[in-house]
KOLTIPA-111597 format. One record per residue (C-alpha): residue in one letter; x negated, y negated, z; residue number from 1. Coordinates in steps of 0.1 Angstrom, whole numbers. Last residue first. Example, Ala and Ser with C-alpha at 12.3 -4.5 7.8 and 13.67 -1.06 7.14 Angstrom:
<sites>
+----+-------+-------+-------+-----+
| aa |  east | north |    up |   i |
+----+-------+-------+-------+-----+
|  S |  -137 |    11 |    71 |   2 |
|  A |  -123 |    45 |    78 |   1 |
+----+-------+-------+-------+-----+
</sites>
This chain:
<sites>
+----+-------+-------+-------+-----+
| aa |  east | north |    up |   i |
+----+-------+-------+-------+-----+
|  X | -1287 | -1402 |  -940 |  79 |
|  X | -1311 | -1373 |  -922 |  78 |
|  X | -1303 | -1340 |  -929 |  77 |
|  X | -1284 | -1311 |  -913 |  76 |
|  X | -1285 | -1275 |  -920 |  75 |
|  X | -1259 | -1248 |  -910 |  74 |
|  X | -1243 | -1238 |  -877 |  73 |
|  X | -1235 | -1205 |  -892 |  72 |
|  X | -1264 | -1192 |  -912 |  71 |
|  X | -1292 | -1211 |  -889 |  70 |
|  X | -1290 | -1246 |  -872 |  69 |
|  X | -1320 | -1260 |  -896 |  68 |
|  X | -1324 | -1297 |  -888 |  67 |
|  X | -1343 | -1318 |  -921 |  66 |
|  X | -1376 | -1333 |  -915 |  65 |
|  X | -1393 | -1326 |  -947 |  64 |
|  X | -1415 | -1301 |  -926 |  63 |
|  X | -1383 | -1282 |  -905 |  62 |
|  X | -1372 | -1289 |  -871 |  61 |
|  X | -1354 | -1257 |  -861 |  60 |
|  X | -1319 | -1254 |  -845 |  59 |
|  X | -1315 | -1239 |  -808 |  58 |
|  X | -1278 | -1239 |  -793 |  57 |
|  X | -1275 | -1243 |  -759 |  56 |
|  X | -1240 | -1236 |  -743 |  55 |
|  X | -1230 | -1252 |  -703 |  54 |
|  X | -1207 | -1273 |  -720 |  53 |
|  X | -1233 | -1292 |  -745 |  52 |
|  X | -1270 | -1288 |  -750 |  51 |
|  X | -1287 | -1290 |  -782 |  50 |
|  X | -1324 | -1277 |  -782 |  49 |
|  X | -1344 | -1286 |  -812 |  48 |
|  X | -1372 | -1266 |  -816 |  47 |
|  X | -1409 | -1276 |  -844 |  46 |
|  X | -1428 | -1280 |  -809 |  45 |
|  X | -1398 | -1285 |  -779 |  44 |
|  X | -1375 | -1310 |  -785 |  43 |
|  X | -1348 | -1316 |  -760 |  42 |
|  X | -1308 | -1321 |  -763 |  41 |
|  X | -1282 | -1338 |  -746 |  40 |
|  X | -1240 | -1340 |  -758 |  39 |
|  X | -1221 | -1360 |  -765 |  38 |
|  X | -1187 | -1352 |  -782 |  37 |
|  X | -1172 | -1364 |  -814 |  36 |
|  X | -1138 | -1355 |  -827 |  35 |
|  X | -1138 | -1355 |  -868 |  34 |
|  X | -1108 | -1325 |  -865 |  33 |
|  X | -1122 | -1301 |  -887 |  32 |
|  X | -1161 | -1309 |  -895 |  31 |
|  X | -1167 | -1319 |  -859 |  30 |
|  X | -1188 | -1350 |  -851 |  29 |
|  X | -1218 | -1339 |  -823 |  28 |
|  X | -1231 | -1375 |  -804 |  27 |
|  X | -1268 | -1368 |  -790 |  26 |
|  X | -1284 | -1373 |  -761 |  25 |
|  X | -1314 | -1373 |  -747 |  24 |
|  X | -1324 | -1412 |  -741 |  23 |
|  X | -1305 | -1431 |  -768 |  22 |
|  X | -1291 | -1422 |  -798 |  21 |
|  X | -1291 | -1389 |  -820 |  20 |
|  X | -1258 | -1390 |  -842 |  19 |
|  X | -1253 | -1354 |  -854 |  18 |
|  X | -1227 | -1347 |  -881 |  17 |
|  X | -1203 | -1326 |  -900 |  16 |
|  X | -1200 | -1299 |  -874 |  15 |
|  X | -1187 | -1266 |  -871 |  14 |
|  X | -1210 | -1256 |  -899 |  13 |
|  X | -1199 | -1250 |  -933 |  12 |
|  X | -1227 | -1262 |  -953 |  11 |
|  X | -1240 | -1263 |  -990 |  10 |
|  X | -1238 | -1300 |  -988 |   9 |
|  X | -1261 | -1302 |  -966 |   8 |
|  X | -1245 | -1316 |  -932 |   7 |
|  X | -1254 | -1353 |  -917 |   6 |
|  X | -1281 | -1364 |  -896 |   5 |
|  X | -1277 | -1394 |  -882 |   4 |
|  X | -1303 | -1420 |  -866 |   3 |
|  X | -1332 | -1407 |  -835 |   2 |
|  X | -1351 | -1377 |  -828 |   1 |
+----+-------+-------+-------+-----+
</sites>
């Protein structure tokens, strides 16, 4: 994973971005409050495991590339 991913514009997830850099982790932007906080993730087939504060929330890696988070957490694509 690497670059931003940013939220479809049919979302209203918790977050308005991902930033994958280096290594493992990722940067999380909220929608509300714009805060960002790291966190580290794994990919695992077509899963994408986000880890952060002792939570793990899994998103699928779709075909076209975009980040499905499910009903709440949304879908994210890449800018």
């Amino acid at each position: 994973m690497s670059g931003t991913y940013n939220i479809d514009a049919n979302g209203g997830a918790p977050f308005k971005s991902l930033n994958f850099t280096s290594g493992s982790k990722v940067e999380l932007t909220t929608a509300m409050s714009g805060s960002t906080t790291e966190a580290s993730y794994v990919v695992e087939g077509d899963k994408l495991k986000i880890s952060a504060a002792g939570q793990t929330q899994i998103f699928t890696i779709a075909k076209d590339g975009s980040i499905n988070g499910g009903e709440i957490i949304g879908k994210f694509v890449k800018q």
